[in-house]
The first five atom37 places (N, CA, C, CB, O) and aatype in JSON, in Angstrom:
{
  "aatype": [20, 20, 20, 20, 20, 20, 20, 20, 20, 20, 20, 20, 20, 20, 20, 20, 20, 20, 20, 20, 20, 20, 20, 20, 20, 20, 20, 20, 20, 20, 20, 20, 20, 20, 20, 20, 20, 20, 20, 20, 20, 20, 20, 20, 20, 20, 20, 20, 20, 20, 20, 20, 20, 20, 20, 20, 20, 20, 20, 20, 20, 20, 20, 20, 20, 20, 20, 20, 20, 20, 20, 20, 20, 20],
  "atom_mask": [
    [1, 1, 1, 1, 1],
    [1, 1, 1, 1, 1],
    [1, 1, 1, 1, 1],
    [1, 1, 1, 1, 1],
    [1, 1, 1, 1, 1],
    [1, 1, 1, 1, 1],
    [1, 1, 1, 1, 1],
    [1, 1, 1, 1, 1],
    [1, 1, 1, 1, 1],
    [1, 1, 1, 1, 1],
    [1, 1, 1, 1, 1],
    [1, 1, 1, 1, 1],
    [1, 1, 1, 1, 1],
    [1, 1, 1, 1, 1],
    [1, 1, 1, 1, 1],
    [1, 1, 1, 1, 1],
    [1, 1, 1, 1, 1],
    [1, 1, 1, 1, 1],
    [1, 1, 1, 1, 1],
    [1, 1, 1, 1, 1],
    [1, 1, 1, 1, 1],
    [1, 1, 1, 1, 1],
    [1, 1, 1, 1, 1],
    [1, 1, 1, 1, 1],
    [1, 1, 1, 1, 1],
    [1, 1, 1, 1, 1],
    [1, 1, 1, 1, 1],
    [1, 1, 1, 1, 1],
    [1, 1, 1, 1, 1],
    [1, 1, 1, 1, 1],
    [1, 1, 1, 1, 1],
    [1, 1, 1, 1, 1],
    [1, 1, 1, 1, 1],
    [1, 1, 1, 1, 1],
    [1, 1, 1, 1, 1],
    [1, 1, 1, 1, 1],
    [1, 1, 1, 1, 1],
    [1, 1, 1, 1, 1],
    [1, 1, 1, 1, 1],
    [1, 1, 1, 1, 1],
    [1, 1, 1, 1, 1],
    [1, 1, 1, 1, 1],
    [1, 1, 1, 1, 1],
    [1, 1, 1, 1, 1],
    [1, 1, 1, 1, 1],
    [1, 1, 1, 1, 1],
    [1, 1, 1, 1, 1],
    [1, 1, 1, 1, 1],
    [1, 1, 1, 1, 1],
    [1, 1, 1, 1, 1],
    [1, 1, 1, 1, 1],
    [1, 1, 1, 1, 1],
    [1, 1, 1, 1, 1],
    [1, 1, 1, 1, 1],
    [1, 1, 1, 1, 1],
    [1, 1, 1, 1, 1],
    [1, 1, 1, 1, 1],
    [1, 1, 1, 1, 1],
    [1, 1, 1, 1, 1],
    [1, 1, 1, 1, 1],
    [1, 1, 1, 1, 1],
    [1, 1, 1, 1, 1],
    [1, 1, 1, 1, 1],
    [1, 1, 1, 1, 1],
    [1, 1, 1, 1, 1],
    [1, 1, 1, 1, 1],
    [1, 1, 1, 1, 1],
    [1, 1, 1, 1, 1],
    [1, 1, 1, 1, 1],
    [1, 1, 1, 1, 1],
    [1, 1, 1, 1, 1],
    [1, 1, 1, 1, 1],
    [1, 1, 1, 1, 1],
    [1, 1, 1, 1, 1]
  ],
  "atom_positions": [
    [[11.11, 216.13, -33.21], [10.85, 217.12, -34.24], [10.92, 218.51, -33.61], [9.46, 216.89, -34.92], [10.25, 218.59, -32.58]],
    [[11.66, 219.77, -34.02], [11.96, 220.87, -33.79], [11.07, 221.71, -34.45], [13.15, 221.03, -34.03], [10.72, 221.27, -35.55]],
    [[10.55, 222.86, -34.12], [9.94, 223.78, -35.49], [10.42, 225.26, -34.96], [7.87, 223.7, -35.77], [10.63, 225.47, -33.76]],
    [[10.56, 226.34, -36.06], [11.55, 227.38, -36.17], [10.48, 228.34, -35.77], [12.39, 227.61, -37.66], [9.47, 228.43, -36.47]],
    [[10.6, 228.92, -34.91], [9.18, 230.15, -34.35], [9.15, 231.31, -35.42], [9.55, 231.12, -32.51], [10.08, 231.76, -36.09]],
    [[7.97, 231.64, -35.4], [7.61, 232.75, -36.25], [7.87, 234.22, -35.77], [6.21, 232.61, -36.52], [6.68, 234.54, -35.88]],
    [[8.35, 235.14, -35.4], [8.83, 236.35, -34.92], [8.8, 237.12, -35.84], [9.98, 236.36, -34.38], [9.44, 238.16, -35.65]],
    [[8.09, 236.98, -37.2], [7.82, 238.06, -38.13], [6.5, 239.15, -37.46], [7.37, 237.27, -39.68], [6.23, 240.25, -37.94]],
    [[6.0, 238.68, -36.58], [4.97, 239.83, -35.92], [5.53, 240.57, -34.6], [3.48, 239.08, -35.44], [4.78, 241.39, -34.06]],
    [[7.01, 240.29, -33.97], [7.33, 240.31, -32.9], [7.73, 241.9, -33.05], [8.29, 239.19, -32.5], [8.01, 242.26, -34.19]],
    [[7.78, 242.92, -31.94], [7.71, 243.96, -31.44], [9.88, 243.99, -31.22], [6.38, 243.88, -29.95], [10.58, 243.79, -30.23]],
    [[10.18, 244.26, -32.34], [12.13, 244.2, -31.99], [12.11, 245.81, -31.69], [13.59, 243.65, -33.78], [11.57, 246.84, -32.1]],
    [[13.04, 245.36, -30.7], [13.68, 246.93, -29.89], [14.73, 246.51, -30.48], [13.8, 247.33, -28.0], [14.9, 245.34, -30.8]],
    [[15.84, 247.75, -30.74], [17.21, 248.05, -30.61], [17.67, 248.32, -29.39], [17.55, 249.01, -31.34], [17.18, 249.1, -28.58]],
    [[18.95, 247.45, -29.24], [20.07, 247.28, -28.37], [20.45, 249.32, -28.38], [21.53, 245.89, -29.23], [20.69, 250.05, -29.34]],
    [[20.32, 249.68, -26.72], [20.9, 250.88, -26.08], [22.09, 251.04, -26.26], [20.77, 250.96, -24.84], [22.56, 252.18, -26.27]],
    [[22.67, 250.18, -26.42], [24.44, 250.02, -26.8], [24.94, 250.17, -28.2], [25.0, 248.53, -26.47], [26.1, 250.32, -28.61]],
    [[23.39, 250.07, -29.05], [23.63, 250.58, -30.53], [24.45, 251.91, -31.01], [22.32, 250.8, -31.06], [25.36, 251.9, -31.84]],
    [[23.9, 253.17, -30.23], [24.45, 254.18, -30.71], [24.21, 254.78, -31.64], [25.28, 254.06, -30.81], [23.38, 254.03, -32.15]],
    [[24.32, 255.73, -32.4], [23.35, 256.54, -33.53], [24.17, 255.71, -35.0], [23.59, 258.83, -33.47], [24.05, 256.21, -36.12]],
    [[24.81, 254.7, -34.83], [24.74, 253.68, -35.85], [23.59, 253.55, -36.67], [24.9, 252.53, -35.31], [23.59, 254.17, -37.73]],
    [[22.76, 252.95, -36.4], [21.16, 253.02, -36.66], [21.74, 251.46, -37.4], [20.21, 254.66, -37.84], [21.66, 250.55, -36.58]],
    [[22.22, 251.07, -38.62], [22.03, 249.78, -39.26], [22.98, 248.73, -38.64], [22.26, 249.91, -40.78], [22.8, 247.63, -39.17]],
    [[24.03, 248.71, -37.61], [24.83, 248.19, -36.83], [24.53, 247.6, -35.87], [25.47, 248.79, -36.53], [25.45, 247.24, -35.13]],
    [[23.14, 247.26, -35.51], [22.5, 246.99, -34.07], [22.06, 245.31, -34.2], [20.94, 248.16, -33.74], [21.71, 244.58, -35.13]],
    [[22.3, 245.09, -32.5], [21.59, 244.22, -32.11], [20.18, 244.59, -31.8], [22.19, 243.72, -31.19], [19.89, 245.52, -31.05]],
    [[19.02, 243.57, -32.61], [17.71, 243.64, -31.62], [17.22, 242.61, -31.25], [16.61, 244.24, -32.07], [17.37, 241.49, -31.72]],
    [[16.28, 243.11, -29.93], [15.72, 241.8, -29.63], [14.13, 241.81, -29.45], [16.42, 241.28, -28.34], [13.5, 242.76, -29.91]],
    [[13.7, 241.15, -29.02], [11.78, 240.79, -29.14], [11.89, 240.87, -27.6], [10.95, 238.83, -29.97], [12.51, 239.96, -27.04]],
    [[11.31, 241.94, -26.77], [11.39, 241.66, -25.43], [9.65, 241.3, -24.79], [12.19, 243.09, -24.71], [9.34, 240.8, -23.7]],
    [[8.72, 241.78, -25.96], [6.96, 241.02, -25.84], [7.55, 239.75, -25.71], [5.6, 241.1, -27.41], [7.17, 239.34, -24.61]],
    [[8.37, 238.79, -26.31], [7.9, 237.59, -26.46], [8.49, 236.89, -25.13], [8.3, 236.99, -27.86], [8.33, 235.67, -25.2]],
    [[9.13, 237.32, -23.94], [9.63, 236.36, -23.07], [8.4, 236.18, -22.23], [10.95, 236.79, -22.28], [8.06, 235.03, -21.98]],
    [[7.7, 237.15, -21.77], [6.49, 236.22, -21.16], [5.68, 235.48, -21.83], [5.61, 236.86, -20.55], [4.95, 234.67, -21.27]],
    [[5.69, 235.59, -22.61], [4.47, 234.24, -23.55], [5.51, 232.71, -23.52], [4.06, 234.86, -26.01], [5.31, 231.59, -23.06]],
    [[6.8, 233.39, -24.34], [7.86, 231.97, -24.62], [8.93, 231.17, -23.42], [9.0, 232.51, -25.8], [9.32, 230.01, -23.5]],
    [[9.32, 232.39, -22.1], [10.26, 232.29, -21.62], [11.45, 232.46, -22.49], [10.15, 231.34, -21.04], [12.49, 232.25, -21.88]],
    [[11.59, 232.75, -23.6], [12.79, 232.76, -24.83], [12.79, 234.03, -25.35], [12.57, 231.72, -26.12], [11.75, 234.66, -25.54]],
    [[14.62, 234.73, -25.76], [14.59, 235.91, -26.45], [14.61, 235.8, -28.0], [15.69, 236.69, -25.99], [15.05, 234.72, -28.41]],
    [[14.39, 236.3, -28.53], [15.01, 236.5, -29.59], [15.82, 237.52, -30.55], [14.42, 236.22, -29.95], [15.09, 238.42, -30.96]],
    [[16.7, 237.57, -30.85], [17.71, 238.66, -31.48], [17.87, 238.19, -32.67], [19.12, 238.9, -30.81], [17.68, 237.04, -33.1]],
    [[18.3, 239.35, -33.31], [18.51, 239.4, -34.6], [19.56, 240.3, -34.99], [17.4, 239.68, -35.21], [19.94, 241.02, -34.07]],
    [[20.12, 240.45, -36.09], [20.99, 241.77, -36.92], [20.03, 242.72, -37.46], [21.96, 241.27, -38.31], [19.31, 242.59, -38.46]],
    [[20.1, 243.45, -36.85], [19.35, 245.02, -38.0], [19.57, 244.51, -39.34], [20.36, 246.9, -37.96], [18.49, 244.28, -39.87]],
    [[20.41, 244.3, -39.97], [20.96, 245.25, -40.79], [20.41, 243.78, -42.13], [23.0, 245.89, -40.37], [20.29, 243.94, -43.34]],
    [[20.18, 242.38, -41.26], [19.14, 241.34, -41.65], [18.52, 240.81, -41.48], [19.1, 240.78, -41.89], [18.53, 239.59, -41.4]],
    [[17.29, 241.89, -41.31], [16.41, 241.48, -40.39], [15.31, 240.06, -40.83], [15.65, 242.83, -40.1], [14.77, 239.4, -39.94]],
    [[15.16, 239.82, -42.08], [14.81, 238.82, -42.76], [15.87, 236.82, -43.03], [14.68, 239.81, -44.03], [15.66, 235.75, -43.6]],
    [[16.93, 237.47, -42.16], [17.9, 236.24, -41.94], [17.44, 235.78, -40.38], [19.75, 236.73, -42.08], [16.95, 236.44, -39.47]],
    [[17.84, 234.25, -40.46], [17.4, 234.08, -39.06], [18.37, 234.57, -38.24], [17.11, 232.72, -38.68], [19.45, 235.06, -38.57]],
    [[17.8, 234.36, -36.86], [18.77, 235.01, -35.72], [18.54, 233.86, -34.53], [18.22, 236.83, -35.15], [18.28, 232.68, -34.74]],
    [[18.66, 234.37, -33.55], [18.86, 233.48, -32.17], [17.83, 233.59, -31.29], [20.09, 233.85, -31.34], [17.2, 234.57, -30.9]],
    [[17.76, 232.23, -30.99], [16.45, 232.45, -30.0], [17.43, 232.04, -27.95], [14.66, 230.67, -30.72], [18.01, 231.04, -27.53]],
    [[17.22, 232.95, -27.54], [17.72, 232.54, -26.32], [16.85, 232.53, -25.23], [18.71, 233.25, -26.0], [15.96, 233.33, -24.95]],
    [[17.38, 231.04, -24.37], [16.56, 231.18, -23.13], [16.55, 232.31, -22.18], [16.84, 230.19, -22.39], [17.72, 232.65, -22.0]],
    [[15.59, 233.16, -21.38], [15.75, 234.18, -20.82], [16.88, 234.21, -19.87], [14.68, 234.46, -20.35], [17.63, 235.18, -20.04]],
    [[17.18, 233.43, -18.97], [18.63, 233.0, -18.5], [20.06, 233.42, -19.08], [18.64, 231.64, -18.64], [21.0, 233.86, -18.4]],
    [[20.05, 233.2, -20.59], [21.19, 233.22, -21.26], [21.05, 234.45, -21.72], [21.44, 232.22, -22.22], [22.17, 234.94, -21.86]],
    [[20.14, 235.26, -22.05], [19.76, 236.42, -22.61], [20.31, 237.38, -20.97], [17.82, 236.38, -23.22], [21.45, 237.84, -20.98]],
    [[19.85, 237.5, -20.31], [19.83, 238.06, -18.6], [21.67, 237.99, -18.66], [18.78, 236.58, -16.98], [22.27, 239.07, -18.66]],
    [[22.41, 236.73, -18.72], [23.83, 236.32, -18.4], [24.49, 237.1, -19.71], [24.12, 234.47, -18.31], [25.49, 237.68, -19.29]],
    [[24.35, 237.33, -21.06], [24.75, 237.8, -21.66], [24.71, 239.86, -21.56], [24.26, 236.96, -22.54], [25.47, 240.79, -21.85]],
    [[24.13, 239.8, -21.32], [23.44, 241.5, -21.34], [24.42, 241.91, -20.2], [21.37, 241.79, -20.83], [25.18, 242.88, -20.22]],
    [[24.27, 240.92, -19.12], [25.13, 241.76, -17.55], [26.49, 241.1, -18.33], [24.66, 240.95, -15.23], [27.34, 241.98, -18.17]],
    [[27.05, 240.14, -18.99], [28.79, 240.3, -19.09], [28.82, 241.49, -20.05], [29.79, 238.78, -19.82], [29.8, 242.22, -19.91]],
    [[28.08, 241.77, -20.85], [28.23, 242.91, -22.18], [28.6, 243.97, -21.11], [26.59, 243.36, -23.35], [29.7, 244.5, -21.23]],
    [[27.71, 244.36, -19.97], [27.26, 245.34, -19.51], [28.64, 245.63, -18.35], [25.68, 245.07, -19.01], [29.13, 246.75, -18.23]],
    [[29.09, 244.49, -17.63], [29.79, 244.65, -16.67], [31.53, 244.34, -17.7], [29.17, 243.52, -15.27], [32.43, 243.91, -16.97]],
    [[31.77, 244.46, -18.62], [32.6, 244.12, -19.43], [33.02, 245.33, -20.58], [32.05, 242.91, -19.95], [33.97, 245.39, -21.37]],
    [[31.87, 246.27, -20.32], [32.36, 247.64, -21.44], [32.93, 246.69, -22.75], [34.0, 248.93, -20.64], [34.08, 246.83, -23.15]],
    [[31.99, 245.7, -23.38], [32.59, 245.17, -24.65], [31.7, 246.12, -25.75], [32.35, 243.31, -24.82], [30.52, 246.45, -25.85]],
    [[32.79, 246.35, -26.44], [32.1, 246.94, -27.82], [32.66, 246.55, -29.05], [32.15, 248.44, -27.91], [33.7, 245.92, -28.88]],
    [[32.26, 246.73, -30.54], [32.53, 246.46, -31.72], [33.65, 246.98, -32.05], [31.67, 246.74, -32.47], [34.16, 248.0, -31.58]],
    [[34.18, 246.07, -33.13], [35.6, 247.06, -33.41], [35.44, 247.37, -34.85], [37.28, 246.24, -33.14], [36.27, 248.07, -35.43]]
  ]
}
């Protein structure tokens, strides 16, 4: 049995890579990795849709290819 975490009280930062977009952003819950070991992200723009919960590992490996990769939106 699986159960879906609650992150309606969680502390979301916006992604630095957002840009003065403001409704275009990635965010994520960065309180919750020491309690969970897990990130979680979401879409701004739904913030009431679910989003992704990632192990801190995959969260860490994603951020440095974004980062060492100059990837952006088109």
């Amino acid at each position: 049995m699986s159960t879906i975490a609650n992150f309606s009280q969680a502390e979301w930062v916006k992604s630095s890579y957002s840009g003065n977009g403001g409704d275009n952003c990635v965010e994520w819950a960065p309180s919750n990795i020491a309690t969970t070991g897990t990130v979680p992200v979401r879409d701004s723009k739904n913030p009431t849709h679910p989003g992704l919960t990632l192990a801190a590992t995959a969260w860490t490996a994603f951020v440095t290819y974004a980062a060492t990769h100059n990837v952006t939106s088109s």
